[in-house]
N, C-alpha and C positions, 0 to 999 in steps of 0.2 A: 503492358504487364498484367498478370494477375491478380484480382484482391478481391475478397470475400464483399458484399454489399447487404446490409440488410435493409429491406422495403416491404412495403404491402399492408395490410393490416394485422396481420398475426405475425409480420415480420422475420417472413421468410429469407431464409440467408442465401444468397446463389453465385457464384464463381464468375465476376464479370472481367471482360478485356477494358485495360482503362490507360489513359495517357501515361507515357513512364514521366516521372516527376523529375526536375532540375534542382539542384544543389542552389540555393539564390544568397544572398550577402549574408553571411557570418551561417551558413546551413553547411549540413552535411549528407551525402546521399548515401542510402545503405543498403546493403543488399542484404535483405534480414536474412536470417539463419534458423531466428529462433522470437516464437511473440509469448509471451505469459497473460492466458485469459483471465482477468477479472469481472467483479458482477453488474460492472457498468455496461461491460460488452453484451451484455443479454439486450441491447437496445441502444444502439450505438446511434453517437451525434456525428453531423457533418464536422461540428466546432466544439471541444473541449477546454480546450488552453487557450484564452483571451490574446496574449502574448503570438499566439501559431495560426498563418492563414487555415479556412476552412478545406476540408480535404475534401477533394471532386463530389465523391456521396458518403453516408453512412459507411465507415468502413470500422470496424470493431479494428480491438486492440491497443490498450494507452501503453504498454509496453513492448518492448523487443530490442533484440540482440543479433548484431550483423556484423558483417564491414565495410568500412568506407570505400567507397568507388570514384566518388567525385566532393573535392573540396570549393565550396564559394569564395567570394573574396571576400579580402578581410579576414579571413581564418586564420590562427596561428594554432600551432601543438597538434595539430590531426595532418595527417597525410593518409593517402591511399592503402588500403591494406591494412590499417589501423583495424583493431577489432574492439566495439563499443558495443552498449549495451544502455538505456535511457526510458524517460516516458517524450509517448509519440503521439502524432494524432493519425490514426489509420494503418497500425500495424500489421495486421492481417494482411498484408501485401508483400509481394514481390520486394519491391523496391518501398521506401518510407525516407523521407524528409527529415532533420533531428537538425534541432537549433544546437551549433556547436557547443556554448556556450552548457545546456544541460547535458551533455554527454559525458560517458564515464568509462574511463576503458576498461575490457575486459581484463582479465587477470589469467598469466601465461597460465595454463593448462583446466582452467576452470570450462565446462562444458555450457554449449548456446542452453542448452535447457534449465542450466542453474543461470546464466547470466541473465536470461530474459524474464527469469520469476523474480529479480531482484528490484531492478527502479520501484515500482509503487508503492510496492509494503516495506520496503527499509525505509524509502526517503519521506513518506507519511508519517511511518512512526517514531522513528527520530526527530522529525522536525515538532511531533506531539509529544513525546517524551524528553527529549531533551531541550530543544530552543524552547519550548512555552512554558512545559511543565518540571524544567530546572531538577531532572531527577539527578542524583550526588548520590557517592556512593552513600549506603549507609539507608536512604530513603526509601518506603515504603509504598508502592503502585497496586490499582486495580486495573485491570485490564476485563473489558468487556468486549463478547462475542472473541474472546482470544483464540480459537480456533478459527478465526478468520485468516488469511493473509496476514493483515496488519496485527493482528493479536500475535502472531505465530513470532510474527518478526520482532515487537514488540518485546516480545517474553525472551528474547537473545538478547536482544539491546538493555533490556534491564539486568538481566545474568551477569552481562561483558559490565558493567557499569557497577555492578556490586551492590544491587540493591538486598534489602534486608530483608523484605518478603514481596513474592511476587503471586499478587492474588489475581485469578483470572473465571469469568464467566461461562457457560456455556448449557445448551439443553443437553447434549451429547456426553452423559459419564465416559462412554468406552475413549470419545476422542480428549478430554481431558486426562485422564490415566495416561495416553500416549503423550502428553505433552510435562508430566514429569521432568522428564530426563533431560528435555531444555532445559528444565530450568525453575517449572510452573511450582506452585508450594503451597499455595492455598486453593483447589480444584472447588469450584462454586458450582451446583448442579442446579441449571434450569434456576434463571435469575429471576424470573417472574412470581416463583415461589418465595420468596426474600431470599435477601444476602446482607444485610447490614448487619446483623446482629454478630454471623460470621466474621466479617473484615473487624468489627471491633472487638472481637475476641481474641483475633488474631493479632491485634496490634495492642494489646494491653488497656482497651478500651480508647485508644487516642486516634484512629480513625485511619486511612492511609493517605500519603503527602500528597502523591499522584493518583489522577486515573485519567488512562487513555480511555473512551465512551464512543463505543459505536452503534450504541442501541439508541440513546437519547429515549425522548418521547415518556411513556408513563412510569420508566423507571429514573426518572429524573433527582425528584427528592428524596429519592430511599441511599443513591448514589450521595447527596449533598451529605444526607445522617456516617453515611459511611466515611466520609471524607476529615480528614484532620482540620482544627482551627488553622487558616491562613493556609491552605490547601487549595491543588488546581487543578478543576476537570474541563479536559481538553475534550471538547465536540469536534468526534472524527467524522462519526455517522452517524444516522437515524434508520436503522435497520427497525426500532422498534417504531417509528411517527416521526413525523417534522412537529407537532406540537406536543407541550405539556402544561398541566398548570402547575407552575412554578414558586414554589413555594419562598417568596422573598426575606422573610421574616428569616427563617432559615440560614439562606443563602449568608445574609447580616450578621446573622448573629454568631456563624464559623468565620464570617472573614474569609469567602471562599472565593477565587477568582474563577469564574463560566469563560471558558475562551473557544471559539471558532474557528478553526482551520478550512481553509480546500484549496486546490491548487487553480481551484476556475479563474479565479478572478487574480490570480499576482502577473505580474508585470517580469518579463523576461529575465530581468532584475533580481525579482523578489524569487521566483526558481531557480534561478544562478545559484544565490547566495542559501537556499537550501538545500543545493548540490555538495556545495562548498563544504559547507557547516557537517555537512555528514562526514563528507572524507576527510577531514580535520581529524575528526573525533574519533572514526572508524575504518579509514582506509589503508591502517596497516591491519586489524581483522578480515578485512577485505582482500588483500594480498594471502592471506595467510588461512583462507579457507576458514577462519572462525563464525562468516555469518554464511550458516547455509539452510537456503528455503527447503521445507518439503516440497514434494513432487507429488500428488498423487497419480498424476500419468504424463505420459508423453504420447501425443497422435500426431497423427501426419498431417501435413498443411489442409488435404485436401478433406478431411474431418471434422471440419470444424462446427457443423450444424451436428453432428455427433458431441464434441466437447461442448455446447452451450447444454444440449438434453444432459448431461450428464452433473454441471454445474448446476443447472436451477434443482435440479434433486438432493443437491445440496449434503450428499452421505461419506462424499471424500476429502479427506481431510487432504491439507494442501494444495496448490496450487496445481492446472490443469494448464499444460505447454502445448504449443503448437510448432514441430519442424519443418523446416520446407528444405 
């Protein structure tokens, strides 16, 4: 089969011929359709999911949307033909491997380009907004770098959930103004300039309940001041540093819980059940066209060293697909 491979030192992408992949116990084999590039794929692992053997080489793409061609044993609810959508390890390919167990099926007439933008930023930000940081209708979210993916999706899931203000970050005035209409209600311009002062304005000085945090790093303790007593910011990412000096006293004296997510390290298990927890909560919005990703383009498979130039430039809002 075909799949994109990055190597070399400036890691160059190039269209290698590779063994087609087996369907192995409780797996599903797919014939993608459709992969949604994210900014891990700028530098892609052999091994991302602890739970998922290592894929042949560096192959970009933790997401995509296909259909099934061969079921393993032990699988029940998937048959052939079946059209799914999941995170993977080695998307960019022909054919891709998906632990039946985190697959999600497509929805009759929804397109591969929306299905394949969907696993990463719904099921991150749910499982950050809703399993960690217990957003209730009514409750009050910061969302940082919300013009990302996960901010994008984010600012739906707090919408659909009825939050009471939904404050979100970004350097980008013009791509905040676009994200209105989602939903967004408090547009924060270029967070490095402050924002606390902002969020407690906006919350009648009592700080916001949630904030999903993709920046981390030196905007750490300006997020804590912004944050409510007994309030919880969920570490998505570190767009800004993996370190900061953390101001404990702080943290103490709101009663703030610091909580960690990523999907490296859970156990087949522990992605199961935040498959699960999502479609519980969201899988009739799901049915019903309520959660839908932006697109900012769609290219053809064989593109894909074009869509990575075009992502690290970093000026398109939404998500960048690949069709094969």
């Amino acid at each position: 089969m075909r799949a994109w491979v990055g190597s070399g030192p400036e890691l160059a992408f190039r269209l290698a011929e590779l063994p087609m992949p087996s369907a192995g116990a409780g797996e599903l084999l797919i014939k993608v359709r459709a992969v949604g590039l994210n900014r891990v794929d700028q530098n892609p692992k052999t091994s991302h999911f602890s739970h998922t053997e290592p894929a042949p080489a560096p192959i970009p793409g933790l997401e995509a949307a296909g259909e099934v061609v061969a079921v393993g044993d032990g699988v029940a609810g998937f048959r052939i033909g079946d059209r799914v959508m999941a995170m993977v390890q080695g998307g960019c390919a022909e054919y891709v491997r998906v632990k039946a167990d985190v697959a999600i099926r497509v929805p009759s007439g929804m397109a591969w380009s929306i299905a394949a933008a969907i696993p990463v930023s719904y099921l991150t930000a749910h499982d950050a907004l809703v399993t960690h940081g217990r957003l209730s209708s009514g409750s009050s979210v910061l969302i940082h770098a919300v013009t990302s993916g996960v901010g994008i999706a984010a600012v739906q899931l707090a919408r659909l959930r009825k939050a009471s203000l939904i404050a979100g970050s970004s350097r980008s005035r013009a791509k905040l103004e676009s994200l209105v209409d989602f939903g967004l209600s408090l547009p924060l311009v270029d967070p490095y300039a402050g924002f606390s002062e902002a969020v407690l304005a906006g919350t009648a000085g009592r700080g916001v309940d949630v904030v999903v945090d993709n920046i981390g790093g030196k905007l750490l303790n300006e997020t804590l001041r912004a944050t409510s007593l007994g309030g919880r910011v969920i570490d998505v990412g570190r767009l800004g540093g993996v370190e900061s000096m953390l101001d404990l006293n702080l943290l103490a004296l709101r009663r703030i819980s610091l909580i960690g997510v990523t999907f490296r390290t859970r156990t087949l298990a522990e992605h199961a059940a935040v498959v699960q927890a999502f479609l519980f909560d969201h899988g009739e919005d799901l049915e019903r066209g309520r959660l839908a990703p932006l697109i900012a383009q769609v290219l053809s498979f064989d593109r894909l060293p074009d869509a990575i130039a075009k992502a690290k430039q970093a000026t398109q809002l939404g998500k960048i697909v690949l069709e094969l």
